[in-house]
TISE-412227 format. One line per field, with one value per residue: residue number from 1; residue in one letter; z, x, y negated of N, C-alpha, C, CB in turn. Coordinates in pm, 1 decimal, decimal comma. Glycine has a CB too. Layout:
BEGIN
num [NUM ...]
residuo [A ...]
n_zz [Z ...]
n_xx [X ...]
n_yy [Y ...]
ca_zz [Z ...]
ca_xx [X ...]
ca_yy [Y ...]
c_zz [Z ...]
c_xx [X ...]
c_yy [Y ...]
cb_zz [Z ...]
cb_xx [X ...]
cb_yy [Y ...]
//
This chain:
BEGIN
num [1 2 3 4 5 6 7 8 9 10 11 12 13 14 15 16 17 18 19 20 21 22 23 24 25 26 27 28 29 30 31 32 33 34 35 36 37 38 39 40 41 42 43 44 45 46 47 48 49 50 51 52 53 54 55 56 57 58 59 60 61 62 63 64 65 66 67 68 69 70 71]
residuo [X X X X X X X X X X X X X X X X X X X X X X X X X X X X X X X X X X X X X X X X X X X X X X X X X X X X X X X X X X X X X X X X X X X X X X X]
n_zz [-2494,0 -2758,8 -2788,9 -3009,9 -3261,3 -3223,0 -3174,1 -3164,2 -3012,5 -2859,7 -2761,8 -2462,2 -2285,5 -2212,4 -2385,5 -2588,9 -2597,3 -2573,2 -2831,0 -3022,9 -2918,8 -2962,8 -3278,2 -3341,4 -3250,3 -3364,0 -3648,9 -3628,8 -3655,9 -3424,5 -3133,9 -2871,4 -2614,3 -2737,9 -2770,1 -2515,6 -2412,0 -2513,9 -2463,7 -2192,5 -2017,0 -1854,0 -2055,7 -1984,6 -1860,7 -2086,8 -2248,3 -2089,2 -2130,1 -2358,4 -2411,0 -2279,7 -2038,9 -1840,0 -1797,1 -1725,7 -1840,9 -1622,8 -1574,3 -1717,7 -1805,3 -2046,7 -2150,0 -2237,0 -2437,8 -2635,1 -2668,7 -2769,4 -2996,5 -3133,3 -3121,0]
n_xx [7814,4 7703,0 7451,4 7380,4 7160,6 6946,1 6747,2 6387,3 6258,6 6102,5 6168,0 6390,8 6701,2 6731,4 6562,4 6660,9 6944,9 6869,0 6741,8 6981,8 7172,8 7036,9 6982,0 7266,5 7339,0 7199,4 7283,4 7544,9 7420,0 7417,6 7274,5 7108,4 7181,1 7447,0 7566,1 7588,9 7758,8 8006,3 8043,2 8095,6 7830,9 7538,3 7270,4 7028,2 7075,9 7162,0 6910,2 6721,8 6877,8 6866,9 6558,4 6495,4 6329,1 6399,8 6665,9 6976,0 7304,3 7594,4 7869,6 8125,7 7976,5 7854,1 8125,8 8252,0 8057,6 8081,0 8322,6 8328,4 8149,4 8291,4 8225,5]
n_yy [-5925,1 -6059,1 -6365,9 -6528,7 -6665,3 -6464,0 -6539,0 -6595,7 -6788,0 -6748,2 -6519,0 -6360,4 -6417,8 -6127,2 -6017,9 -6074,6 -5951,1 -5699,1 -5620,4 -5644,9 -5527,8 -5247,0 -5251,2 -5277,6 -5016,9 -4833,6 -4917,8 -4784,5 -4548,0 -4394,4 -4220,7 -4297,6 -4134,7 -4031,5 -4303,1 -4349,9 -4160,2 -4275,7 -4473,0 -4473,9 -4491,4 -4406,9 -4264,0 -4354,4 -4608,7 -4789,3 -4737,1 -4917,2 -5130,1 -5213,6 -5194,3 -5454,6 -5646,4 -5467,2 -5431,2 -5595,3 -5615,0 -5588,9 -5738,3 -5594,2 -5344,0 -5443,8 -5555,0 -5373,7 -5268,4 -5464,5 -5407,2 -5164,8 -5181,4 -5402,6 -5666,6]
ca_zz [-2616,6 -2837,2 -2808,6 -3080,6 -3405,6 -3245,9 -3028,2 -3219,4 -3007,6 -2778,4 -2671,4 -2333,4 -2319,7 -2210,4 -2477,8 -2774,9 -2582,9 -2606,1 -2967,2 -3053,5 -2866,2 -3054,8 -3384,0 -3349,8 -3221,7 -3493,9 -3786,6 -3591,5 -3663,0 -3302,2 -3038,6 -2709,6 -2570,9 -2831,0 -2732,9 -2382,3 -2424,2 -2625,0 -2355,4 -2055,6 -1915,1 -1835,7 -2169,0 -1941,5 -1859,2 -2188,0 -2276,6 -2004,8 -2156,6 -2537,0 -2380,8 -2263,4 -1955,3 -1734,8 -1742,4 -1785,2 -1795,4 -1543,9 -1662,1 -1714,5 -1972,9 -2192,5 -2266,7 -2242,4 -2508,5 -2727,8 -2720,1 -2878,5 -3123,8 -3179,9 -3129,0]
ca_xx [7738,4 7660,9 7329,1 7338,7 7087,7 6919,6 6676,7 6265,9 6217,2 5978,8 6271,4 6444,7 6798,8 6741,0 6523,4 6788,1 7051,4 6825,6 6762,2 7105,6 7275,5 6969,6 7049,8 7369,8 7337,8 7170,6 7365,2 7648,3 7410,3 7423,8 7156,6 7131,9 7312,3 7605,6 7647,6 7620,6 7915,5 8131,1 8109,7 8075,6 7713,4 7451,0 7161,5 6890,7 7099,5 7170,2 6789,4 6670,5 6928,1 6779,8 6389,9 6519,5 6318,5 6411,4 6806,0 7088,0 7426,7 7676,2 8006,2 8196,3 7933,6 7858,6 8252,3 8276,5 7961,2 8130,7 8495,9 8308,2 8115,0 8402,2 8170,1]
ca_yy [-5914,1 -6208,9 -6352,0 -6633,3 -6625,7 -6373,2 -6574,0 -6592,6 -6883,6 -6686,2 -6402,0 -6441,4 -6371,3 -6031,5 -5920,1 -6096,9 -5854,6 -5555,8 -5584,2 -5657,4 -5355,2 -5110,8 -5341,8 -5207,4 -4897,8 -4804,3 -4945,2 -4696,4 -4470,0 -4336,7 -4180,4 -4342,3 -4044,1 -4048,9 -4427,0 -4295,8 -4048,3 -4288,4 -4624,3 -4400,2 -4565,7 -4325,5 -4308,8 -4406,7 -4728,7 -4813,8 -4768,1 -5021,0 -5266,2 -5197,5 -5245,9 -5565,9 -5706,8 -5355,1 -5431,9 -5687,0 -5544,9 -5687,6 -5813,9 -5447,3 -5276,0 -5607,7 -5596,1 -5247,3 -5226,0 -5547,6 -5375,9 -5051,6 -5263,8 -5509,8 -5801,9]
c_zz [-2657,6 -2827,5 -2894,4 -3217,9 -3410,1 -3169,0 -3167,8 -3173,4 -2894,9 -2681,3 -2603,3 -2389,4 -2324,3 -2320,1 -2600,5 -2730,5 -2613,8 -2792,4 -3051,1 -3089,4 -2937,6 -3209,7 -3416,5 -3296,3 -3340,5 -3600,8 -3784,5 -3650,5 -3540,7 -3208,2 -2936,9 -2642,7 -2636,6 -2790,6 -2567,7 -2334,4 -2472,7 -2518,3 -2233,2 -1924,1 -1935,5 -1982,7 -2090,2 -1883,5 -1968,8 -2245,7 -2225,4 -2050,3 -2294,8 -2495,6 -2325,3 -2117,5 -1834,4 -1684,3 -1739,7 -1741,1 -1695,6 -1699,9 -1762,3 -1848,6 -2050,2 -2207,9 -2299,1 -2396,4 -2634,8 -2770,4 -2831,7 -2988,7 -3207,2 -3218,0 -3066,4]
c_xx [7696,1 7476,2 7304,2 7263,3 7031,0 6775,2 6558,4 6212,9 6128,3 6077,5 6315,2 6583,1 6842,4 6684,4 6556,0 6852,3 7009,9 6839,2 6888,9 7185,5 7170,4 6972,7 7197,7 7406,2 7326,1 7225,8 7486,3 7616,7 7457,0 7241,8 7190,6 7266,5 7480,0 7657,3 7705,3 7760,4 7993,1 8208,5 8115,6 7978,3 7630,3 7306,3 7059,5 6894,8 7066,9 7025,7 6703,2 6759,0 6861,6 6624,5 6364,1 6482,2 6370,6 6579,9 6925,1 7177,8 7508,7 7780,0 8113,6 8071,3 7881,6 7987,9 8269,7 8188,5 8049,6 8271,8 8461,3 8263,1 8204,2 8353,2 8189,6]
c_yy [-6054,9 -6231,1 -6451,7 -6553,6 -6518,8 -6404,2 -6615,0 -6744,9 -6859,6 -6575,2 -6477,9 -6349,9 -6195,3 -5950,6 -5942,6 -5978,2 -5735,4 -5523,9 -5570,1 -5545,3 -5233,7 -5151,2 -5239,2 -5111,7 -4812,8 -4793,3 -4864,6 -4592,6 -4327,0 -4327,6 -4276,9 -4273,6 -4049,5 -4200,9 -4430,2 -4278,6 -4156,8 -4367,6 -4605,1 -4471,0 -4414,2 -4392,6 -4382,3 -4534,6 -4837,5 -4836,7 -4922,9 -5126,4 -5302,7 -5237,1 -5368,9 -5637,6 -5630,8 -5379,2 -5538,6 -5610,6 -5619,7 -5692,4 -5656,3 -5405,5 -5350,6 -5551,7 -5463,4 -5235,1 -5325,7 -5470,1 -5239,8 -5087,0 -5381,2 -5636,4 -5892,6]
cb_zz [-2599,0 -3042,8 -2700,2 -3111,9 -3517,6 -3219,3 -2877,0 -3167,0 -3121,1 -2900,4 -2732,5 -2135,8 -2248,3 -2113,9 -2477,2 -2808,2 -2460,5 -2543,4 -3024,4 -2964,7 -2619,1 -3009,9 -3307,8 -3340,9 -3133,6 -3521,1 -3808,1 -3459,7 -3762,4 -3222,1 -2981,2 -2609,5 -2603,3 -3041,0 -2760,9 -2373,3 -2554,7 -2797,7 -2347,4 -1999,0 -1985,8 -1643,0 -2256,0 -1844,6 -1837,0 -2235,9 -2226,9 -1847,0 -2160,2 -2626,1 -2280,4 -2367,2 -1959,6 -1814,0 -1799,3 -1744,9 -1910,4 -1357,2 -1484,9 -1515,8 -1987,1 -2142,0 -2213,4 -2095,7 -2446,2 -2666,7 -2545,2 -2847,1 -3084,6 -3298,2 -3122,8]
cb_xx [7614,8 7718,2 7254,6 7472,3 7165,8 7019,1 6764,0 6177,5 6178,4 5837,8 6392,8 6358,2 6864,3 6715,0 6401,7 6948,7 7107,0 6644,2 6698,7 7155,3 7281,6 6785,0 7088,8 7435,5 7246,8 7114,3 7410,6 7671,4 7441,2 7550,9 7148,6 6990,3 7262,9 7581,2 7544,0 7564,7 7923,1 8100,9 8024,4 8229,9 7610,4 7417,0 7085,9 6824,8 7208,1 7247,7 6732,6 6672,9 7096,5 6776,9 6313,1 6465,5 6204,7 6374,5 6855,1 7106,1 7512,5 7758,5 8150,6 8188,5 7833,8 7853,5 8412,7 8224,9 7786,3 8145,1 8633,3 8226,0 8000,1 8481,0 8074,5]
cb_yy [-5819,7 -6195,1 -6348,5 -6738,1 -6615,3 -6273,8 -6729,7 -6458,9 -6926,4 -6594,3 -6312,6 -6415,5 -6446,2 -6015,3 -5897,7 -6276,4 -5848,5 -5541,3 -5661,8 -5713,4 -5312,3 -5074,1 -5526,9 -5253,3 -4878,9 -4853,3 -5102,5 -4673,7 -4498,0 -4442,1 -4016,5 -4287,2 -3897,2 -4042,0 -4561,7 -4174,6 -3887,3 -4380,5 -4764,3 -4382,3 -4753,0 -4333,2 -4177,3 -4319,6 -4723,3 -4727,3 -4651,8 -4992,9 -5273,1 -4984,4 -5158,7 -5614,3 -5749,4 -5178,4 -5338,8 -5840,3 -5514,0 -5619,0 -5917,3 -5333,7 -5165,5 -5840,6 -5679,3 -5157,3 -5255,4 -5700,6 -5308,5 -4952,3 -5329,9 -5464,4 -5810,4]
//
């Protein structure tokens, strides 16, 4: 996931990535769950990466999450 032009100056890298991935979750116009189902992570992963300090993704669902968003 991209984290440029997304940073306040005060955000850490984890909580640019969170907003980002619910940024664009959103604009999908998707639930947690429905993004769940699509990239095959568990919702309550996916949440803890969106709330930012609770998760970082490894290497596998970042590209996994970028190849569904095409970012």
């Amino acid at each position: 996931m991209e984290l440029n032009n997304e940073d306040d100056g005060r955000a850490t890298p984890r909580t640019v990535l969170g907003r980002r991935l619910r940024r664009l979750r959103e604009a999908a116009d998707l639930s947690q769950r429905a993004l769940a189902d699509k990239v095959g992570y568990p919702h309550t992963y996916l949440s803890r990466v969106e709330r930012g300090g609770e998760q970082l993704p490894s290497q596998a669902p970042a590209e996994d999450l970028d190849t569904h968003f095409a970012t």
